[in-house]
Residue, then its C-alpha position, 0 to 999 in steps of 0.5 A: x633231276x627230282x627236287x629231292x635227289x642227292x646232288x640236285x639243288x634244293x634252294x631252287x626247287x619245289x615239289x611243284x616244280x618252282x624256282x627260288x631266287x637268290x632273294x627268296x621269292x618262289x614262283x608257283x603255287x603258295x605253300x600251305x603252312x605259310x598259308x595257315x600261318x598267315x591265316x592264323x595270325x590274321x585270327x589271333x589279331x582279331x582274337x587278341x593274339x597268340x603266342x610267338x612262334x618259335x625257332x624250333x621245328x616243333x614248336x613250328x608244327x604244333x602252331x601248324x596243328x592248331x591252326x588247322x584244326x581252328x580253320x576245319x572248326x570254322x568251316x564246320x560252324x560256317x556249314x552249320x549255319x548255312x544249313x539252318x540259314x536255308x529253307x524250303x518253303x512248300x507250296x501249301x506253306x508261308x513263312x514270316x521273318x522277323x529282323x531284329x524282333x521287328x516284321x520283315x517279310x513273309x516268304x512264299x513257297x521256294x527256296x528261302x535264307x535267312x539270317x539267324x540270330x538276327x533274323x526269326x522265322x515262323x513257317x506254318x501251313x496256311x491251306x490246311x483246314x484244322x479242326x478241334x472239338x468242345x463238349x460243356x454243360x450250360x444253362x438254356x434260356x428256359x433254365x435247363x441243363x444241356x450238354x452241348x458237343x461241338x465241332x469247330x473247322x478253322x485255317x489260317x488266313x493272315x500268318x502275319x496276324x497269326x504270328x505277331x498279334x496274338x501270343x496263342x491264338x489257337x487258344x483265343x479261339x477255344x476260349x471265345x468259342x466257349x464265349x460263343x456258344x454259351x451266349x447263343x444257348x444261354x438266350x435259346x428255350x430247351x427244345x430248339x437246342x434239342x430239335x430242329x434249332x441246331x442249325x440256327x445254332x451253329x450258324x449264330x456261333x459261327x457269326x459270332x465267333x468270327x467276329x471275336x477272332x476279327x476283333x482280337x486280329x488273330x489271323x484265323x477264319x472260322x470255315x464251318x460249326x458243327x453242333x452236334x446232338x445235345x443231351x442232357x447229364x446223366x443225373x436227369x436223363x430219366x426225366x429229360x426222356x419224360x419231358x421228351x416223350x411228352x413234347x412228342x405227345x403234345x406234337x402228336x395231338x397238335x397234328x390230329x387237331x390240325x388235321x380235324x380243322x382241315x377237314x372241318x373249317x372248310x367244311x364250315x366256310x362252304x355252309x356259311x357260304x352257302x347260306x349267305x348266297x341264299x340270304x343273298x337270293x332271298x334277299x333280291x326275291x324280296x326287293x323284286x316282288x315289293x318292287x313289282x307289288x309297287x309298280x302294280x299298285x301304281x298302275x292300280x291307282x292310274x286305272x281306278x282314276x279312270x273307272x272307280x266304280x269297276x275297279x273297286x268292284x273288281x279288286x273286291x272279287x278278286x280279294x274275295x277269290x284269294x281269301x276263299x281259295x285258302x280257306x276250309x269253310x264255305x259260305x253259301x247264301x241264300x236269296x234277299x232276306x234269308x240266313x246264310x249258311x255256314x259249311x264246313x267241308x269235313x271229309x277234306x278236312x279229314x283227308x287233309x289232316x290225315x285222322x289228327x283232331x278228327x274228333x274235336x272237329x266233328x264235335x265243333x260242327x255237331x256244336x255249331x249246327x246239328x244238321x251240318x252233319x246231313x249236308x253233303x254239297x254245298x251250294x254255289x256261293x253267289x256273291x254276285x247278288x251283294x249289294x253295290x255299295 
């Protein structure tokens, strides 16, 4: 028989098939409302109590109403934080957690809780390269106005330092950067800027920028700087262009110059060269002959000591040989007691001097012996017949 059929004893039944004793104790499943009923007073105990349930039966299912509406409302709030305590942590990505304002920890890629609002999480992605772009005018060092446009890379390598020592260090870093690279401008001349110094550049910047986010401990390392074509302001383009065009100029003749000395300055070395060997040769000739002059004078004296008399009347001989073989006068004596005769060989004169001066030689001889004229061969020079000393 069912519970609820006429004639059937509902004291002792339940819908879930349970008896009742004569005390009142159930056997089976617990109700619901006297569940409600108990969780609810355990909450108005913690809150302060409530009000006291009545005898009668609607006051009895309003009190039920209410307290599950309170129960579905916590477990609504209970989901919620749930859902906000549970994060995912992917694998380019770090999170730092702070308990109480305090570090705690930094989480690693997976599945993560925390505990809000005790606990505060930062999570940013830490392999990811971000970049951000600049463009000013500053001072060169040569005093010259220059627009200089820069690309400037960078990660996060510390989150920790990323987050807690620094209130925004993405803009530490624009504002050292524009420390940076007005410095490293401000100390290099116009022209490195514009050519071939931007490299130079980009590298001091670099260096020096990362040591400013090292010093304030940001947490960010600076991966590459790209400085890119500098220009002038618009207001002195014209003039910046003729000063361009100039230095162009300027290279250009710089470049033929060098060329000219390469071909010219070796050119010059191998002359100088060259005539220093033959000053060399020269040189080495002289200390010969002297040498030979000296050791022929020496052997000279070693013979004269033997034979003074034929010595003397052979080094006579042979100076005369020497001096009449480069003269154009013949001396041609005659026999004891008579003159001598001067002859001047003047068709071998002429022939040697080839017509220059011809005249006044001819005037010269007809001078000094108008019969000169008439001889045609000389005698043969006897110098023999002089006198022994």
């Amino acid at each position: 028989m069912a519970w609820n059929e006429p004639g059937g004893n509902s004291n002792n039944q339940d819908p879930w098939g349970g008896r009742r004793n004569n005390g009142g104790d159930r056997k089976g499943p617990p109700d619901l409302d006297e569940a409600f009923r108990k969780l609810q007073e355990s909450l108005n105990g913690l809150f302060g109590g409530g009000k006291k349930r009545g005898s009668g039966d609607g006051d009895s299912g309003g009190s039920k109403g209410g307290y599950g509406m309170l129960l579905v409302g916590f477990l609504v709030i209970v989901a919620f934080w749930l859902y906000s305590a549970i994060y995912v942590v992917d694998e380019q990505e770090q999170a730092v957690v702070l308990r109480f304002g305090k570090y705690y920890e930094t989480v690693g890629p997976g599945l993560n809780i925390y505990f809000p609002p005790i606990d505060r999480k930062f999570q940013e992605n830490v392999t990811r390269e971000r970049a951000y772009s600049k463009q000013g005018q500053m001072l060169t060092e040569d005093e010259n106005i220059i627009e200089v446009p820069l690309t400037v890379q960078y990660k996060i390598s510390n989150l920790q330092d990323f987050v807690l020592n620094v209130d925004s260090p993405e803009t530490s870093l624009q504002q050292a950067t524009d420390s940076a690279i007005r410095h490293v401008v401000g100390s290099t001349e116009m022209d490195q800027v514009l050519t071939e110094g931007r490299e130079l550049l980009a590298s001091e910047v670099k260096e020096r920028l990362q040591r400013f986010m090292d010093n304030y401990k940001t947490g960010i390392v600076v991966t590459q700087v790209n400085l890119q074509s500098a220009a002038a302001p618009r207001e002195v383009q014209e003039a910046f262009d003729d000063v361009i065009r100039a230095r162009e100029d300027e290279q250009r003749e710089k470049n033929k110059a060098e060329t000219y000395a390469n071909g010219v300055v070796p050119e010059a070395r191998g002359q100088a060269q060259r005539l220093v060997e033959d000053a060399m040769g020269y040189r080495d000739e002289v200390v010969s002959r002297a040498q030979g002059e000296a050791d022929r004078f020496t052997a000279l004296v070693a013979e004269y000591r033997k034979a003074p008399e034929i010595t003397r009347e052979r080094l006579y001989l042979d100076t005369m040989q020497e001096l009449m073989s480069n003269t154009s006068k013949v001396l041609v004596t005659g026999d004891k007691g008579q003159n001598n005769l001067l002859y001047l060989p003047l068709d071998k004169m002429i022939d040697g001097r080839k017509g220059n001066g011809s005249s006044a030689i001819s005037g010269a001889a007809s001078a000094s012996d108008p019969d000169a004229g008439s001889l045609r061969t000389p005698q043969p020079v006897d110098l023999r017949s002089r006198e022994s000393r």
